[in-house]
C-alpha positions as CSV (number, residue, x, y, z in Angstrom):
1,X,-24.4,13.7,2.9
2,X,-22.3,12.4,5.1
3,X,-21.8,13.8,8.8
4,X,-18.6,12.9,11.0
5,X,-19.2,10.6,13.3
6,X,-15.1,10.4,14.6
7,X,-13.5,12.6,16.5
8,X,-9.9,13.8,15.1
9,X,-8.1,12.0,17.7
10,X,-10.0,8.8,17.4
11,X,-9.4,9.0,13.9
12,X,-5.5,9.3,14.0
13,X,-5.5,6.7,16.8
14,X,-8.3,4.5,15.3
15,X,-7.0,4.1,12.1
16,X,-5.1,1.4,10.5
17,X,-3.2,0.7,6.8
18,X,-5.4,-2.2,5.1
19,X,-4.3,-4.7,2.9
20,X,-6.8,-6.9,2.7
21,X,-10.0,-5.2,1.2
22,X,-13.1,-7.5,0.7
23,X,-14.2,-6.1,-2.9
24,X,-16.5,-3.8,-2.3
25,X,-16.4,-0.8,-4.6
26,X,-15.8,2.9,-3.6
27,X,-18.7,5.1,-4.7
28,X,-17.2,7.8,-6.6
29,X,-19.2,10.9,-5.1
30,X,-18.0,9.7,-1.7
31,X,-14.2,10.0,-2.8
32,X,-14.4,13.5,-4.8
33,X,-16.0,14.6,-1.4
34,X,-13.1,13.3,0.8
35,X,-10.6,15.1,-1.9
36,X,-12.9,17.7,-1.6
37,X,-12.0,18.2,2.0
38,X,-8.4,17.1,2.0
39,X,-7.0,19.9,-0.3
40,X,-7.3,21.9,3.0
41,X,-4.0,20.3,4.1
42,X,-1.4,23.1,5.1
43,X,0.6,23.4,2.1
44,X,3.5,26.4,1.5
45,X,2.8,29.4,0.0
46,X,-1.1,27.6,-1.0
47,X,1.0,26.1,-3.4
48,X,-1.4,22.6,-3.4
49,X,1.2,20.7,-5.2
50,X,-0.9,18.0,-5.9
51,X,-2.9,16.1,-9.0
52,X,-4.7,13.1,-8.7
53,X,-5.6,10.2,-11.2
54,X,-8.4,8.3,-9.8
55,X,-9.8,5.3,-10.7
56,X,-12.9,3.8,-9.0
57,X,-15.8,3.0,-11.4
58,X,-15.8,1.3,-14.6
59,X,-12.1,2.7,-15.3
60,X,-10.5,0.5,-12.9
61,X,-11.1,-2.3,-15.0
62,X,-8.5,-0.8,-17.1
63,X,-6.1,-0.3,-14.1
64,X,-6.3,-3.4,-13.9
65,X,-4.6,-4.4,-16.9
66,X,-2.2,-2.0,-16.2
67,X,-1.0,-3.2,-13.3
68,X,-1.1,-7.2,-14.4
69,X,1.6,-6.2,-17.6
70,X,3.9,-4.5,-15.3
71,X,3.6,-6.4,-12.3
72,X,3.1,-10.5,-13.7
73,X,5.0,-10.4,-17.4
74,X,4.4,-13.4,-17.6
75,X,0.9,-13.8,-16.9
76,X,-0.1,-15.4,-20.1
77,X,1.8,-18.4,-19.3
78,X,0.0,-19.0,-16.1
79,X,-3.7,-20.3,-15.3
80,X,-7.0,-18.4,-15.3
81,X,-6.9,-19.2,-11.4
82,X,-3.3,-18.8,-10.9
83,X,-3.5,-15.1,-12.1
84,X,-6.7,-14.0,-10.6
85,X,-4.9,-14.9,-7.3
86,X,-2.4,-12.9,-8.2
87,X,-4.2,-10.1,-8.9
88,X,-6.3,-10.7,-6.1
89,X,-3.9,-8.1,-4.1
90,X,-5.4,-5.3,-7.1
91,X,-8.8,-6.7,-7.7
92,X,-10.1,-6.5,-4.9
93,X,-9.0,-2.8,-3.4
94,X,-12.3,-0.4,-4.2
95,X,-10.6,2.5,-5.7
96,X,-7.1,3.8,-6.4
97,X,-5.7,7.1,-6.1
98,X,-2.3,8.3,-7.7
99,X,-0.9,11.2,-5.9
100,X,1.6,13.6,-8.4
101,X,3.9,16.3,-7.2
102,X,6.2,18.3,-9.1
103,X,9.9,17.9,-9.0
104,X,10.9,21.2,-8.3
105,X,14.9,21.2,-9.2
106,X,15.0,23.7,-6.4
107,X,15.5,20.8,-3.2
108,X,13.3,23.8,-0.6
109,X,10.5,23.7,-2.7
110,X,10.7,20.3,-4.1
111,X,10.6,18.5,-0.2
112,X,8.3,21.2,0.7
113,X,5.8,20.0,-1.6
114,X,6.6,16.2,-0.6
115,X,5.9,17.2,2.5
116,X,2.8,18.6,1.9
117,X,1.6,16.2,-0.7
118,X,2.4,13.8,2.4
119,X,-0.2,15.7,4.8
120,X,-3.3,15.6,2.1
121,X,-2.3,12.1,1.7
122,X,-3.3,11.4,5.2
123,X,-6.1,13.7,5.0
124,X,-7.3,11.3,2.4
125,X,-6.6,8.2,4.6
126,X,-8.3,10.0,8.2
127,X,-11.5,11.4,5.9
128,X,-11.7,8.0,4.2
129,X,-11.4,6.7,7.5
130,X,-14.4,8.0,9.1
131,X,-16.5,6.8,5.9
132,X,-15.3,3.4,7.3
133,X,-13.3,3.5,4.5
134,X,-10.1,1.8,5.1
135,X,-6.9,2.2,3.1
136,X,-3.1,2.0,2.6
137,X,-0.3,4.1,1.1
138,X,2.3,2.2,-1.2
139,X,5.1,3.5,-2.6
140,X,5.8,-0.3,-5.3
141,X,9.3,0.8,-7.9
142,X,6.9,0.6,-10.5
143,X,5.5,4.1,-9.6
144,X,9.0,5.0,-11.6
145,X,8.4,3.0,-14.8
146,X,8.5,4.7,-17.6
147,X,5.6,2.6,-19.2
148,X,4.0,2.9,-15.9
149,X,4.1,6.8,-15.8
150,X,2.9,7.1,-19.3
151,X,0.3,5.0,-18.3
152,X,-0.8,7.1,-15.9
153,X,-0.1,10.5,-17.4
154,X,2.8,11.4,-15.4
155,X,4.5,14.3,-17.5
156,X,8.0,15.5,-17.0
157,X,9.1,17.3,-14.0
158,X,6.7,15.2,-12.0
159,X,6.6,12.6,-9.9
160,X,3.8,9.6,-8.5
161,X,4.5,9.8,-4.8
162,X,1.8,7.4,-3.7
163,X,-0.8,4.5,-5.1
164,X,-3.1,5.2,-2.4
165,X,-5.4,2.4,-2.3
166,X,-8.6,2.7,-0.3
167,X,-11.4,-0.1,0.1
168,X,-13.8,-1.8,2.6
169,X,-12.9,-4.4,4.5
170,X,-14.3,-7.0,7.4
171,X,-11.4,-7.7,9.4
172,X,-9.5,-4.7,11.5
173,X,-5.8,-5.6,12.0
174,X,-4.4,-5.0,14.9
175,X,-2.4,-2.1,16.3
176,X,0.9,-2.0,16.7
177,X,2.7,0.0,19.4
178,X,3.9,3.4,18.9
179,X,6.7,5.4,20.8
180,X,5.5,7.3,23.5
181,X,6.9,11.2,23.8
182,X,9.1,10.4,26.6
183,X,10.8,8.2,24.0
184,X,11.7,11.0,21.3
185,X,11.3,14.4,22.6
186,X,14.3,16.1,24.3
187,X,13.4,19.2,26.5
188,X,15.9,22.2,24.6
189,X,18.5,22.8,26.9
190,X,18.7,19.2,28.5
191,X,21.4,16.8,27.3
192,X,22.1,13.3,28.6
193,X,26.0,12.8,29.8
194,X,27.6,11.8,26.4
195,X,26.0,14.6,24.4
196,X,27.7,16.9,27.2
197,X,31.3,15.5,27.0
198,X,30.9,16.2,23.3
199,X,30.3,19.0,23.8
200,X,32.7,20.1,26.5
């Protein structure tokens, strides 16, 4: 079993969106045990508006082909090498995961549930994390593709908010700089001089 070795906040600080994975498989049992612990994202009214499709063991071979149709439509006309380097991008990530929410026609609910779908989502990518797990969260047009969706199993009324891919990998990319506080937060009550003539 596997015992946290990260803290929280060198977790959320240490991590990093990978795009280069180095091919080594995800073990299933250790990705239903990081679901397992990311459903506990807050979520309204314990609603957990979420559905997975996962593919990370024989399955992904499949995926695969999936993603080469819709992505290369021509692939046929180019060479064995030309298209494994295309797919290169696919082939070697270690396990997908296709987050689904409902479309809620009411717009409260329905960016409620983005929201939380959005939460889990990093649960996913922090838990994954301290497997030394690395991963990244795309959002390609495809995801909307009607042959796509069927694909997956999307039904109506729903909708694939994330191809979450996750993977090992042997080089860390650098971070990039974030905003500090002092940068976004405004103390209520304290406006800077235009926001006072308009105002006034």
């Amino acid at each position: 079993m596997h015992e946290q070795s990260l803290t929280v906040r060198e977790a959320i600080i240490g991590r990093r969106s990978i795009k280069k994975f180095n091919g080594q498989p995800v073990d299933r049992d250790d990705l239903m045990r990081i679901i397992d612990d990311a459903v506990w994202a807050p979520n309204h009214q314990n609603r957990e508006p979420w559905r997975l499709v996962v593919a990370c063991g024989k399955e992904i071979f499949q995926l695969y082909k999936v993603l080469r149709d819709i992505t290369i439509p021509k692939w046929k006309e180019l060479s064995d090498e030309a298209l494994d380097k295309q797919m290169q991008k696919f082939t070697t990530v270690g396990a997908f995961v296709f987050v689904i929410v409902p479309e809620d026609v009411r717009q409260k609910q329905r960016l409620e549930d983005f929201a939380a779908a959005s939460t889990f989502i990093q649960n996913i990518q922090l838990l994954a994390w301290d497997y030394g797990i690395g991963s990244c969260w795309k959002t390609p047009d495809y995801l909307d593709s009607p042959v796509f969706r069927n694909a997956i199993g999307a039904k109506p009324g729903e909708r694939i908010i994330s191809m979450l891919q996750l993977g090992y990998f042997d080089e860390l990319p650098k971070a990039v700089a974030r905003k500090k506080a002092k940068e976004i937060v405004t103390i209520f009550g304290q406006f800077d001089e235009e926001e006072e003539k308009e105002i006034e």
